[in-house]
PAROVO-719800 format. One record per residue: residue in one letter; x, y, z of N, C-alpha, C in turn. Coordinates in steps of 0.2 Angstrom, whole numbers, padded with zeros to 4 digits, always signed. Layout:
// residues N
AXYZXYZXYZ...
// end
This chain:
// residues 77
X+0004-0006+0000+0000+0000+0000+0004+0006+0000X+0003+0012-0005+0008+0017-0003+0003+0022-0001X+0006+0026+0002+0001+0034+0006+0002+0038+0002X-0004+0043+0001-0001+0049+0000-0002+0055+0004X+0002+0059+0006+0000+0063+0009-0001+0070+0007X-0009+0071+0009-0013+0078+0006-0015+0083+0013X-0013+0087+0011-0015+0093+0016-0023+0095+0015X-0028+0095+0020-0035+0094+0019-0037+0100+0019X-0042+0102+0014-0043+0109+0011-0042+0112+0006X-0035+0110+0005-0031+0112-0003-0035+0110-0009X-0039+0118-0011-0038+0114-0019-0034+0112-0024X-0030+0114-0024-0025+0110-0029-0020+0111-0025X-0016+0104-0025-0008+0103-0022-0005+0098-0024X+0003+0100-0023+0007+0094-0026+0007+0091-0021X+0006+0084-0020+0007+0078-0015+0014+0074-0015X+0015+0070-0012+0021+0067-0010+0018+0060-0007X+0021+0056-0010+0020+0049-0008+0026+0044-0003X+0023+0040+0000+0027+0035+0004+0035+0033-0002X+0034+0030-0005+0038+0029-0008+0043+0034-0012X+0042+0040-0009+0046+0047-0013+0042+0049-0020X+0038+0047-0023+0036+0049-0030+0032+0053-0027X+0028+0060-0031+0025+0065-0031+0020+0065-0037X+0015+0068-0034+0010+0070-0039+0006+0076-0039X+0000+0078-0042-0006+0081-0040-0011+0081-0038X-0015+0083-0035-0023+0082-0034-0027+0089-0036X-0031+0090-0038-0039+0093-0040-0042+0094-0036X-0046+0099-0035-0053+0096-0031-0057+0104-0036X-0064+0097-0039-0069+0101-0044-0074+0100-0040X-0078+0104-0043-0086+0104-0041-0091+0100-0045X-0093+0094-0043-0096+0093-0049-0103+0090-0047X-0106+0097-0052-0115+0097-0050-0116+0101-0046X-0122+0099-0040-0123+0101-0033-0120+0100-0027X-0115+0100-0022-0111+0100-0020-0110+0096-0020X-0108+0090-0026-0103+0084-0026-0097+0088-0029X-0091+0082-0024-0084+0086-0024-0081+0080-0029X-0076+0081-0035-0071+0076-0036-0064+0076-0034X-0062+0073-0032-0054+0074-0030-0050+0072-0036X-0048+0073-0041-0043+0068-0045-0037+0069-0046X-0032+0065-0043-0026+0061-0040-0022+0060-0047X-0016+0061-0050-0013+0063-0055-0005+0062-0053X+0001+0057-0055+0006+0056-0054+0010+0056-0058X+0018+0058-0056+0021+0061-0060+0025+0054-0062X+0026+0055-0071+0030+0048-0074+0028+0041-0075X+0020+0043-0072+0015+0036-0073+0017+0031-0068X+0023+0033-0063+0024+0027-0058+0018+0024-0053X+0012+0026-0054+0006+0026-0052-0002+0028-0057X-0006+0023-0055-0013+0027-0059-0016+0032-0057X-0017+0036-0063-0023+0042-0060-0029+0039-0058X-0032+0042-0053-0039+0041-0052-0041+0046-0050X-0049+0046-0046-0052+0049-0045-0058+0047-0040X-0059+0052-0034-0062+0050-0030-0070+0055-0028X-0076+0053-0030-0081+0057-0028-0085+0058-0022X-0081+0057-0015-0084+0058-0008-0078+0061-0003X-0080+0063+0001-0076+0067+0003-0069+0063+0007X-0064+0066+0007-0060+0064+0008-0059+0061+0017X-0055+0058+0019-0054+0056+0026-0049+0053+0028X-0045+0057+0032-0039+0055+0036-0039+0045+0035X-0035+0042+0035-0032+0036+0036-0036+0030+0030X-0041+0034+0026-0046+0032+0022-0042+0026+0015X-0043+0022+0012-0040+0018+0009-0043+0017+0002X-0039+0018-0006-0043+0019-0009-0040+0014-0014X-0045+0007-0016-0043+0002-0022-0044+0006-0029X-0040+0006-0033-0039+0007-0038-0035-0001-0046X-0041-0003-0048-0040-0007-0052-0038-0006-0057X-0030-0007-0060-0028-0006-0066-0025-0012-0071X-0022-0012-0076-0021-0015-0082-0018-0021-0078X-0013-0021-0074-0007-0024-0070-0009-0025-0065X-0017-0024-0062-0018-0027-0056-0020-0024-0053X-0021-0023-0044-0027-0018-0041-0019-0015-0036X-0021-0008-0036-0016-0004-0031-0020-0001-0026X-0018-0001-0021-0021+0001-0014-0018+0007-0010X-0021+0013-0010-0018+0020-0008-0021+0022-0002X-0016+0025+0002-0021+0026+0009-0019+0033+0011X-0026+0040+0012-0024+0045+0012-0022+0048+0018X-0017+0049+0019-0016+0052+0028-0014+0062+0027X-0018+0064+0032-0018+0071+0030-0010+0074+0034X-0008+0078+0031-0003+0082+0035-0004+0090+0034
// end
């Protein structure tokens, strides 16, 4: 499992992952107060995805890709 760690609140910010890699996160509006988050990494060493609930400390997020299922856990800093 790697972590990422997201500052809560941030619309947009670069993130830093357990394993040293770095990305981006988003946060849209989409619709009537549904929020997207979507999670963007630098060099593909990771999938993008996207998450439509709100976010939460220690929260764990399965991600099925071509290579098999990757498992992200958000911890806020």
């Amino acid at each position: 499992m790697t972590t990422i760690y997201v500052a809560p609140g941030v619309k947009q910010q670069s993130v830093e992952l357990s394993d040293g890699s770095r990305g981006e996160v988003q946060t849209k509006t989409q619709g009537t107060n549904q929020i997207r988050y979507s999670f963007d990494f630098n060099y593909h060493l990771h999938p993008s995805f996207w998450i439509d609930r709100p976010l939460k400390d220690g929260m764990t997020v399965n991600v099925q890709t071509l290579d098999g299922p990757e498992q992200f856990k958000i911890e806020y800093r």
